[in-house]
N, C-alpha and C positions, 0 to 999 in steps of 0.2 A: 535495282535502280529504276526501272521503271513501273516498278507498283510503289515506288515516292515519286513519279511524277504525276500519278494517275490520284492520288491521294491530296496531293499539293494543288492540282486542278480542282478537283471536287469542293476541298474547301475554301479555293477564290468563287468558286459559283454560289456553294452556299451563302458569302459573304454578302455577295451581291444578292442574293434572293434577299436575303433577310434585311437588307436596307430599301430594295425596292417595296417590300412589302408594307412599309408605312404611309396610308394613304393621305394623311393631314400633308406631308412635304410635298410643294410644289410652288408654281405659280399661280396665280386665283387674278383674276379680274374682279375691280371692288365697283360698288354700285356707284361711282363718277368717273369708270372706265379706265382707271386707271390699272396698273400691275402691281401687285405686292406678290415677295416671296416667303414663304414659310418654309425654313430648315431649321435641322435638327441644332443647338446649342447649348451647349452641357447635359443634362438629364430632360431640358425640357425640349421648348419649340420656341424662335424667335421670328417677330416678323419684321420683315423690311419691306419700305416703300421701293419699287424699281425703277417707276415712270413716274414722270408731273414733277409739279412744282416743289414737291419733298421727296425728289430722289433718294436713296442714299438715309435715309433717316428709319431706325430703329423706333416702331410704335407699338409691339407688344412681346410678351414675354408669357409664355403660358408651361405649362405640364398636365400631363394625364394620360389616357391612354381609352380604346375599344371607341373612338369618336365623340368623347366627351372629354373636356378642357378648361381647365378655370387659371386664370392669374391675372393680367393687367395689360390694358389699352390705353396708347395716348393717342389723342385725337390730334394730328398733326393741327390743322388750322387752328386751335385755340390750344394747343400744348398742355393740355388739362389730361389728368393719368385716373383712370376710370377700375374698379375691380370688374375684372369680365369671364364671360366665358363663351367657348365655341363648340359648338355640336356639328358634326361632319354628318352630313349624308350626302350617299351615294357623291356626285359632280358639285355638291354645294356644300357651303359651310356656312353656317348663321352665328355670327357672331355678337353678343350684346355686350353693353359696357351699364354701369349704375353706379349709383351713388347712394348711399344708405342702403342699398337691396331695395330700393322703393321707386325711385327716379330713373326708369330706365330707355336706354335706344338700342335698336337692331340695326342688322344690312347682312343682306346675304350675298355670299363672293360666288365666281364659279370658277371651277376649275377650267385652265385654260390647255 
């Protein structure tokens, strides 16, 4: 009995290790100060607004993995959905969104 409690403990810590260990999931401060959240949904990552004027509102959807991230950005204020992608380093994440692969913008978030 008690080497299945020692085993049942082990694998609620691994559990937890291995969800803490995804550094893209958190809160980020975006460059108008505002909060977005990045978790985990379905196989990818989605992001939500938490603070300002678009609480509550869903503006990206991405996948991938090792800090590198491609799928899709709407830009709350003009609701236009952009193909983007996000590269993690270290406390920041730079995020760009385009249009043909030619027309593009950045903003870098920081880890809060």
């Amino acid at each position: 009995m008690r080497h299945a409690s020692i085993l049942a403990a082990a694998m609620v810590l691994v559990a937890g290790v291995a969800n803490a260990a995804d550094p893209l999931v958190g809160n980020w401060k975006t460059e108008d100060g505002t909060t977005s959240a990045i978790a985990r949904c379905g196989s990818g990552y989605c992001i939500t607004v938490k603070t300002g004027k678009y609480a509550g509102r869903k503006i990206g959807n991405f996948s991938g993995k090792d800090g590198s991230y491609a799928g899709q950005i709407t830009d709350p204020v003009s609701n236009k959905t952009y193909n983007g992608t996000l590269k993690l380093s270290g406390n920041n994440v730079k995020m760009q969104g385009c249009v043909m692969k030619v027309f593009c913008q950045s903003q870098t978030w920081t880890r809060l």
